[in-house]
TORZA-448013 format. One record per residue (C-alpha): x, y, z; residue number from 1; residue in one letter. Coordinates in Angstrom, 2 decimals, decimal comma, always signed. Example, Ala and Ser with C-alpha at 12.3 -4.5 7.8 and 13.67 -1.06 7.14 Angstrom:
<nodes>
     east    north       up  pos  code
   +12,30    -4,50    +7,80    1     A
   +13,67    -1,06    +7,14    2     S
</nodes>
This chain:
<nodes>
     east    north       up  pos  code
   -20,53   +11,50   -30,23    1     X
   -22,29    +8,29   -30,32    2     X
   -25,86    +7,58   -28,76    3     X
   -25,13    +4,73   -26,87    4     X
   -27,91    +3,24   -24,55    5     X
   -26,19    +2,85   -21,27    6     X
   -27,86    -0,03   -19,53    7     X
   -25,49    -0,23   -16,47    8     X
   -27,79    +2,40   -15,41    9     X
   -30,91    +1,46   -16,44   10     X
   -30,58    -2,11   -14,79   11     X
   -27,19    -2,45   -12,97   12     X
   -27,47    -6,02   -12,01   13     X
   -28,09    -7,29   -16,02   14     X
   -25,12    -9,34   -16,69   15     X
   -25,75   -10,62   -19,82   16     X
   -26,30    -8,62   -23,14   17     X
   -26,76    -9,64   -27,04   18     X
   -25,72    -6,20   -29,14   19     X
   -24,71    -4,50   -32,44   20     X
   -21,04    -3,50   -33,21   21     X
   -21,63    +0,51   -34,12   22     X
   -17,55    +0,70   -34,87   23     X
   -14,46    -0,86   -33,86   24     X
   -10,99    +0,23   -35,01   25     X
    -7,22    -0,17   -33,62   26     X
    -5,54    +2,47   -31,98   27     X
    -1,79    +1,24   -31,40   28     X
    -2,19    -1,64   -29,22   29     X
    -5,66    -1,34   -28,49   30     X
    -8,56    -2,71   -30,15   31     X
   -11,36    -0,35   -29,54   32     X
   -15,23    -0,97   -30,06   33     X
   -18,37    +0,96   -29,93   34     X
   -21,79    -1,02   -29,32   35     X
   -24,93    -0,31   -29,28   36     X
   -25,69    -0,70   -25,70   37     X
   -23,57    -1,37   -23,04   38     X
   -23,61    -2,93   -19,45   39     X
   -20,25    -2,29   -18,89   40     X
   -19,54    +0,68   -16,63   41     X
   -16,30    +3,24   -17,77   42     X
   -14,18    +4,85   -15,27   43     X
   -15,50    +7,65   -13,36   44     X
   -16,43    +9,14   -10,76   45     X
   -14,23    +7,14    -8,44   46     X
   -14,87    +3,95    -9,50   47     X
   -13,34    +1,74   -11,82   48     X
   -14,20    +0,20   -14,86   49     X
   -15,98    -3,25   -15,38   50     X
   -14,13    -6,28   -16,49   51     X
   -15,93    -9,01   -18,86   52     X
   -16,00   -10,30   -22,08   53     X
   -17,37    -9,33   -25,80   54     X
   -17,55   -12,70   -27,58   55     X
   -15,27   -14,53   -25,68   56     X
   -12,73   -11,78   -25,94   57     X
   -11,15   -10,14   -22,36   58     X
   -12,42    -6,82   -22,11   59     X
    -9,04    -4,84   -20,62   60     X
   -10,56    -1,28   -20,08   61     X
   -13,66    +0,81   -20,70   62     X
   -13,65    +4,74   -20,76   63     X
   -15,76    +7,71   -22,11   64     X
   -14,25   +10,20   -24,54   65     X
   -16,69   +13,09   -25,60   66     X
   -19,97   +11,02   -24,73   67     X
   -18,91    +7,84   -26,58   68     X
   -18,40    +4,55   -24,50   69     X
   -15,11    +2,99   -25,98   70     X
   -14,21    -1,06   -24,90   71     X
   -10,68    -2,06   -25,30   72     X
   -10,21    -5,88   -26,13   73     X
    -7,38    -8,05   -25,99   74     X
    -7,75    -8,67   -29,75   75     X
    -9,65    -7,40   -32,52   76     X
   -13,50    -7,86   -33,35   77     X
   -15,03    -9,31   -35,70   78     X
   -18,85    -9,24   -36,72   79     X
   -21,59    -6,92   -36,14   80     X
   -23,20    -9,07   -33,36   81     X
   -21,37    -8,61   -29,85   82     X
   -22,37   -11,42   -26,63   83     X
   -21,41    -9,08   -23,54   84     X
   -20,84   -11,23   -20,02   85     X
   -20,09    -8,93   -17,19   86     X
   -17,65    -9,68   -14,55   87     X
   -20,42    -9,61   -11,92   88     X
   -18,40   -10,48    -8,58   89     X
   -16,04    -7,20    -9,50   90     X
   -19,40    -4,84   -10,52   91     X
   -21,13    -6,16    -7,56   92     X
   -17,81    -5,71    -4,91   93     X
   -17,68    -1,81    -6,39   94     X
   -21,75    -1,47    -6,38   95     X
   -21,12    -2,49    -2,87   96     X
   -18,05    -0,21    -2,37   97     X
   -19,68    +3,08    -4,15   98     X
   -22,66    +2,79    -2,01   99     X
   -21,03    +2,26    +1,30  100     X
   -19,00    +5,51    +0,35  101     X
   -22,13    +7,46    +0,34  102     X
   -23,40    +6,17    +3,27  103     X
   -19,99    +6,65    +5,30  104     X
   -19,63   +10,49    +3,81  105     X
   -23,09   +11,17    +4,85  106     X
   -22,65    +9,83    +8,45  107     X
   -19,56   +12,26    +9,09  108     X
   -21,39   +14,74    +7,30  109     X
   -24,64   +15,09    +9,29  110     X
   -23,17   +13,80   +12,89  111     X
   -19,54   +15,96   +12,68  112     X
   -20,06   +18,44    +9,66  113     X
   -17,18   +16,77    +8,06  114     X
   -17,31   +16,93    +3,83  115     X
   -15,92   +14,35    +1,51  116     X
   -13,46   +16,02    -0,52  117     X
   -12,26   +13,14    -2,51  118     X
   -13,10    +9,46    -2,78  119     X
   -10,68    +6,05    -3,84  120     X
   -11,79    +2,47    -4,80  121     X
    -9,35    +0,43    -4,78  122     X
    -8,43    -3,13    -5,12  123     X
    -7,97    -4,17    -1,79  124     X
    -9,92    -0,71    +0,17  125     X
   -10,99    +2,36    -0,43  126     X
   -10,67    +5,74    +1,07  127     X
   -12,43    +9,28    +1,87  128     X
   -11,12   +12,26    +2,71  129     X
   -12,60   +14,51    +5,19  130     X
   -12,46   +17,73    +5,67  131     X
   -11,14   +18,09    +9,28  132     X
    -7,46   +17,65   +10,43  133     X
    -7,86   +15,44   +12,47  134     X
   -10,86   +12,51   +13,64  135     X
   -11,25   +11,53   +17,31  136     X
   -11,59    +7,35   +18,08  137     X
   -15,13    +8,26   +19,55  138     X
   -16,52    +9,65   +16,02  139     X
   -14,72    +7,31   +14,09  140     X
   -16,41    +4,42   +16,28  141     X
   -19,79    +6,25   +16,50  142     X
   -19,77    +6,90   +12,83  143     X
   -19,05    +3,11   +11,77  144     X
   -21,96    +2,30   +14,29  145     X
   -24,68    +4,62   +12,79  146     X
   -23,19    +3,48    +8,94  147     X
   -24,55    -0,23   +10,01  148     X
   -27,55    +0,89   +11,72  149     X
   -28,64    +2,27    +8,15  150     X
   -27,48    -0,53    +6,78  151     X
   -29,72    -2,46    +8,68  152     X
   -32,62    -0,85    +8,02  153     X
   -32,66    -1,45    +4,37  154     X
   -32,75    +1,99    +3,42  155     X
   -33,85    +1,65    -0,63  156     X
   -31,36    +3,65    -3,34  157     X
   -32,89    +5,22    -6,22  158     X
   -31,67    +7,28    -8,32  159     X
   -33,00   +10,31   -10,90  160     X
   -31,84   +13,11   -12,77  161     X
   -32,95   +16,52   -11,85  162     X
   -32,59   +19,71   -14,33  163     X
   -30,87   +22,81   -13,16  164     X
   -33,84   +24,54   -12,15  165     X
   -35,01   +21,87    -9,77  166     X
   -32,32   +21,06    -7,67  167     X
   -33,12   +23,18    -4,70  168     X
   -36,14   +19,91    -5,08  169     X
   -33,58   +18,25    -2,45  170     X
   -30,92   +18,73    +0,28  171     X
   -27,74   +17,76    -1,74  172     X
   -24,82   +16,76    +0,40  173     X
   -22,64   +18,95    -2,27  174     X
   -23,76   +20,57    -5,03  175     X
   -21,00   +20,14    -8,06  176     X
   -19,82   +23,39    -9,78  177     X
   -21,68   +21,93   -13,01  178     X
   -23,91   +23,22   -15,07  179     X
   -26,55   +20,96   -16,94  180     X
   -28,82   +17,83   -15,33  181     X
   -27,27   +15,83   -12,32  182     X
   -27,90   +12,37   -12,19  183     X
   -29,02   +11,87    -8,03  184     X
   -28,31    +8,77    -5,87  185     X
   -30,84    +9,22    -2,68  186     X
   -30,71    +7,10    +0,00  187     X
   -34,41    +7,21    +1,12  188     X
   -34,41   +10,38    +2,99  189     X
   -31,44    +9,77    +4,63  190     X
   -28,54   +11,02    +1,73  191     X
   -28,89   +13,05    -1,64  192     X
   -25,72   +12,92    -3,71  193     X
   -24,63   +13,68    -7,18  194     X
   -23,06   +10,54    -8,57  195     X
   -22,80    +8,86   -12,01  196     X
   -21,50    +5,25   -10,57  197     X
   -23,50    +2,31    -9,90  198     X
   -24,72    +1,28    -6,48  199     X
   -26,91    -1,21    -4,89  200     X
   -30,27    -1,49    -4,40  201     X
   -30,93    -0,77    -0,98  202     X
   -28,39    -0,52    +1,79  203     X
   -29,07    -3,91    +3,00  204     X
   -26,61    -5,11    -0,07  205     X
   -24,04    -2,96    +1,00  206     X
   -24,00    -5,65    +4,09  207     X
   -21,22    -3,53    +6,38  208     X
   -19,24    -0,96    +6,48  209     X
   -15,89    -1,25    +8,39  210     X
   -13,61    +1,39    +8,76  211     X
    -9,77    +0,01    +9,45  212     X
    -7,87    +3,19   +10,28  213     X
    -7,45    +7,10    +9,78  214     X
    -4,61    +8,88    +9,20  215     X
    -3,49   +12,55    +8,63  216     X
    -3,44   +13,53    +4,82  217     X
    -2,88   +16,81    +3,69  218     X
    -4,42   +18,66    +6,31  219     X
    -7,12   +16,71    +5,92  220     X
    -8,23   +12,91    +7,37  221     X
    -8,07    +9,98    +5,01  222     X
   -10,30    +7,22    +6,28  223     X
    -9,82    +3,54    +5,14  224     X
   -12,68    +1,80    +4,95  225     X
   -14,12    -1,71    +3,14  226     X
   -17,92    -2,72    +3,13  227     X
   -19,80    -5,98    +1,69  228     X
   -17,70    -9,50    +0,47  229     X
   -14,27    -6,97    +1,14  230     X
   -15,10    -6,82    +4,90  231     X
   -16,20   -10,02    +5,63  232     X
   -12,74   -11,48    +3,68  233     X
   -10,88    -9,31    +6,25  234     X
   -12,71   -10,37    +8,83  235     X
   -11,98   -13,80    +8,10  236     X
    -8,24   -12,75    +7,39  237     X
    -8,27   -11,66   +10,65  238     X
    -9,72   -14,40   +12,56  239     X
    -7,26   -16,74   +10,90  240     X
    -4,08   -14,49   +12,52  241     X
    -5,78   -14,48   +15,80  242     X
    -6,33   -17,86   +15,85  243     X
    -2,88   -19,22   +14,99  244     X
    -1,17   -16,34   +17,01  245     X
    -3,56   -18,09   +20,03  246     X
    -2,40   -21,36   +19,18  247     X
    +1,20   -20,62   +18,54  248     X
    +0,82   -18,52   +22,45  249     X
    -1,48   -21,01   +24,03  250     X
    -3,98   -18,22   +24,97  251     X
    -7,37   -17,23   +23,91  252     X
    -8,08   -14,39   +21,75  253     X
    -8,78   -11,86   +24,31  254     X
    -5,81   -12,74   +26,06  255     X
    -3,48   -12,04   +22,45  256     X
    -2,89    -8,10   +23,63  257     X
    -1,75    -8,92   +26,81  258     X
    +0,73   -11,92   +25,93  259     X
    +2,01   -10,41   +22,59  260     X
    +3,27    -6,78   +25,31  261     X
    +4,83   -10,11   +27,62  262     X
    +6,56   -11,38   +24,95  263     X
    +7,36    -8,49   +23,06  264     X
    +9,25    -7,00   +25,89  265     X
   +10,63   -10,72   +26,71  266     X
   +12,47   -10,26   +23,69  267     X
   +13,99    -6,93   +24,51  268     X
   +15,60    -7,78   +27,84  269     X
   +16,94   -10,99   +26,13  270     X
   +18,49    -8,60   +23,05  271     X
   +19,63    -6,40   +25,75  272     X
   +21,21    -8,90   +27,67  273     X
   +22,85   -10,34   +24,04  274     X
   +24,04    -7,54   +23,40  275     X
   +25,85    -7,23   +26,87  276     X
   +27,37   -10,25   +26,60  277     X
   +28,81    -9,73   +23,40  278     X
   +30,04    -7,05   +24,34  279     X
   +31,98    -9,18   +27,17  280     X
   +33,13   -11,38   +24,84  281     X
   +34,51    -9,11   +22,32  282     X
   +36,33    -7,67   +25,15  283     X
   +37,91   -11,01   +26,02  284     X
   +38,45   -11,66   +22,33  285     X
   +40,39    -8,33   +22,09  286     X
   +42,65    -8,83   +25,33  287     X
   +43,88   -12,06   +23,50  288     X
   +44,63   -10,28   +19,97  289     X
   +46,35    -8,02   +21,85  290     X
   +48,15   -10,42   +24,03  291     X
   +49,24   -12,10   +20,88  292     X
   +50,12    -9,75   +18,26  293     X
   +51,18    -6,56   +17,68  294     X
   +49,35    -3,53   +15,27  295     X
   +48,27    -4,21   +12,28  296     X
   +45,67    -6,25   +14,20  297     X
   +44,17    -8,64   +11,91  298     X
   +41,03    -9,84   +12,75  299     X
   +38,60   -12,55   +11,02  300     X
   +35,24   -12,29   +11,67  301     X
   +33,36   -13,90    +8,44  302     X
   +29,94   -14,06    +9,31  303     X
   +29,69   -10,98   +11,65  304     X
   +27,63    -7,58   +10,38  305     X
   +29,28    -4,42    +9,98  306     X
   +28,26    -2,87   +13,52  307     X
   +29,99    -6,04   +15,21  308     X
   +33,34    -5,87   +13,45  309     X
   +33,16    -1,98   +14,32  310     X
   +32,52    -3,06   +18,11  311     X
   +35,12    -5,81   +17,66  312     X
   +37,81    -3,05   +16,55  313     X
   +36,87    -0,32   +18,86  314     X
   +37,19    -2,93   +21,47  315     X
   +41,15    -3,57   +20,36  316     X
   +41,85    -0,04   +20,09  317     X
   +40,93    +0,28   +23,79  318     X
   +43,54    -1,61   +24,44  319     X
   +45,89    -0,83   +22,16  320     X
   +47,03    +2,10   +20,03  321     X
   +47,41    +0,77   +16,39  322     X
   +45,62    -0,58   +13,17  323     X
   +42,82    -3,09   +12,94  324     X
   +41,57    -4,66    +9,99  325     X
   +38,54    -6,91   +10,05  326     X
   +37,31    -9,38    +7,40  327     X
   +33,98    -9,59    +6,62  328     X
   +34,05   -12,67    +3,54  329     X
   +34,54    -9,79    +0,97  330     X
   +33,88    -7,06    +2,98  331     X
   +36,68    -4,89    +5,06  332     X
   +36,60    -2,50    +7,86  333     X
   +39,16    -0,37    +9,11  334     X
   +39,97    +1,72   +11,71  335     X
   +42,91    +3,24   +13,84  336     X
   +44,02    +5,50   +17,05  337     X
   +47,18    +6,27   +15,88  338     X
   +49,39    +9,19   +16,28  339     X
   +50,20    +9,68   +12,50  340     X
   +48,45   +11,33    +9,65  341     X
   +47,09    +8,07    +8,30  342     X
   +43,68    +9,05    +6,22  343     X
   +41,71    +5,46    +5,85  344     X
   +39,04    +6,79    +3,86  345     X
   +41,46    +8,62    +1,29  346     X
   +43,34    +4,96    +1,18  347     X
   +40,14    +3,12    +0,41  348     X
   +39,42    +6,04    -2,51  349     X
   +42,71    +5,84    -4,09  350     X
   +43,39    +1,80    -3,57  351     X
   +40,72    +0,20    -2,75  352     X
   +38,14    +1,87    -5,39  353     X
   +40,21    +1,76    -8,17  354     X
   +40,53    -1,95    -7,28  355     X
   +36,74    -1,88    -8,49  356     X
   +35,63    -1,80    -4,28  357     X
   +33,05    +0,00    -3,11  358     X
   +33,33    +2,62    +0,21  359     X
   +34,59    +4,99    +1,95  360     X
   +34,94    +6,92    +5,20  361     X
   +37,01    +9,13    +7,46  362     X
   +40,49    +9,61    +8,80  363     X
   +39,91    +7,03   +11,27  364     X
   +37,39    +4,61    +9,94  365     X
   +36,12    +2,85    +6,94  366     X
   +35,12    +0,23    +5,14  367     X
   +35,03    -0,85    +1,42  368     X
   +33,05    -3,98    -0,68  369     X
   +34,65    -5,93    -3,26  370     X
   +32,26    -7,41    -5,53  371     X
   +35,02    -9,65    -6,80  372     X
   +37,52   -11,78    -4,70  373     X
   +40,76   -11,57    -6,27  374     X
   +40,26    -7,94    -5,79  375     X
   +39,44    -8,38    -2,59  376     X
   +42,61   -10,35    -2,01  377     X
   +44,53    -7,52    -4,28  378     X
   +43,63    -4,87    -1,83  379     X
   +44,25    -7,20    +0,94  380     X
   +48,57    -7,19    -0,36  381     X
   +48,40    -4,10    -1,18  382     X
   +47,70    -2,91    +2,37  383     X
   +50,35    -5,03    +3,63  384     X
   +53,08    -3,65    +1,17  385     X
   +51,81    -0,10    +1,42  386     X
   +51,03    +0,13    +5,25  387     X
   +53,93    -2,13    +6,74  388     X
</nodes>
């Protein structure tokens, strides 16, 4: 193990650092380097590593392996002297992040009794999962509410380590099956929590907390949530749908619910009525096959989808007792009502699939793909020769 002096503890908003190289070496793919000092943050905890640069060079991951800080650059090193720039708008979004978290877990924690049993930051929101199967609309919106009233009282975060021996010094939210000194994150009186991540200063950074839905998760209730920059880009995200869905509906925003349920169900009687008259006209379109021709009933129907040339058939054999085959470009369905011991499904295995089609089916029905066309057209003759 290397000593390393970890200053994204020590002062979490530095973003700038001049250092010495203690090692560097290549593993594989991956340049690795040890320094000095670091103010880049390794995975842990729940929160990701920092992003940055060590002399220009992209810094693609940071972790810890047996108390030594390892940084993994896009190329190799060289020099003792390392110029460390931290990606600040990513440290400060998780600082942001990490510190809502706490807040959020103690809310449902000292208002429901609910414990955090695990905790996800992730690119685009992060998660919690309580303890409790399920999470009524009233605490979730009481517990968002009391979140932002301590964040806008500028609660200041500290943090300390305490030994073994002193941590009955303050009422941790959980105490961590660990043994050894915990490194504390207090929110001034209001939450004590182990945690080795980086957070803001005082809970006026974290600037809101937003939760944006709960779901059931393993008996438990996952809660998605974003604070800071990630919640006001949603908000904004948001805004910009409502608007445009108000302009494209020529109603206000308040008025969106209302007029999306109008149209919504609009567009259900006007697929239902479709649907009917389709229905009509397949019906028409089958009295005049059947007028005109005799079984096998060969039907065209190029553009149509699979359910359609199904209805189209079913709609002959109504009529009719027979065969009906309907084109779909490359596509064919079958299907028949007829007294005999015709299998469709075993034709399209032994013809059509050794052809180099693609289906199957029953006695009665099927349908088969042909990737090719003059296979398509081969199964086509060979139906005609075979069948009549």
């Amino acid at each position: 193990m290397i000593f390393i002096q970890r200053r994204y503890y020590s002062d979490p908003w530095l973003q700038e650092l001049h250092t010495k190289v203690l090692a560097s070496r290549q593993e594989g793919d991956a340049n690795l380097v040890v320094l000095e000092e670091t103010i880049f943050y390794p995975t842990g905890g729940g929160q990701p590593h920092d992003l940055g640069s060590i002399n220009g060079i992209p810094l693609l991951d940071v972790f810890e392996q047996d108390g030594t800080i390892y940084h993994v650059l896009e190329e190799a090193l060289q020099g003792d002297e390392a110029l460390c720039l931290l990606d600040w708008p990513r440290r400060f979004d998780h600082m942001q992040q990490h510190s809502g978290q706490h807040l959020l877990s103690a809310v449902f924690h000292d208002c429901y009794g609910y414990s955090t049993e695990s905790f996800h930051l992730g690119e685009e929101y992060c998660t919690i999962d309580l303890a409790t199967p399920s999470l009524l609309e009233k605490e979730q919106r009481e517990a968002e509410a009391k979140a932002n009233d301590v964040i806008f009282s500028d609660l200041t975060l500290t943090h300390y380590t305490l030994e073994s021996s002193e941590r009955d010094r303050v009422p941790l939210r959980k105490v961590p099956d660990l043994a050894g000194p915990l490194r504390i994150v207090e929110i001034d009186g209001f939450d004590y929590s182990p945690c080795a991540g980086t957070h803001v200063k005082s809970t006026g950074q974290i600037g809101l907390v937003k939760i944006m839905k709960c779901e059931k998760y393993k008996g438990m209730t996952r809660v998605y949530f974003v604070c800071g920059n990630r919640a006001l880009h949603d908000y904004r995200r948001k805004q910009a749908i409502c608007l445009d869905l108000g302009s494209l509906l020529s109603v206000p925003d308040d008025e969106l619910y209302e007029r999306v349920g109008l149209e919504l169900k609009r567009k259900q009687d006007l697929e239902r009525e479709v649907t009917e008259l389709r229905t009509e006209l397949m019906d028409f379109k089958a009295q005049d096959i059947v007028a005109q021709s005799k079984s096998p009933f060969f039907v065209d129907m190029p553009t149509a989808t699979i359910e359609e040339a199904q209805q189209q058939a079913r709609s002959i054999l109504n009529l009719a007792t027979g065969l009906v085959i309907v084109s779909l470009a490359q596509r064919i369905v079958l299907m028949h009502n007829q007294p005999d011991e015709l299998h469709l499904g075993q034709i399209v295995r032994e013809i059509a699939q050794r052809l180099g089609g693609r289906g199957g089916g029953s006695a009665t029905s099927a349908q088969v793909y042909f990737p090719v066309l003059a296979e398509y057209n081969q199964f086509l003759d060979r139906l005609k020769t075979d069948l009549f």
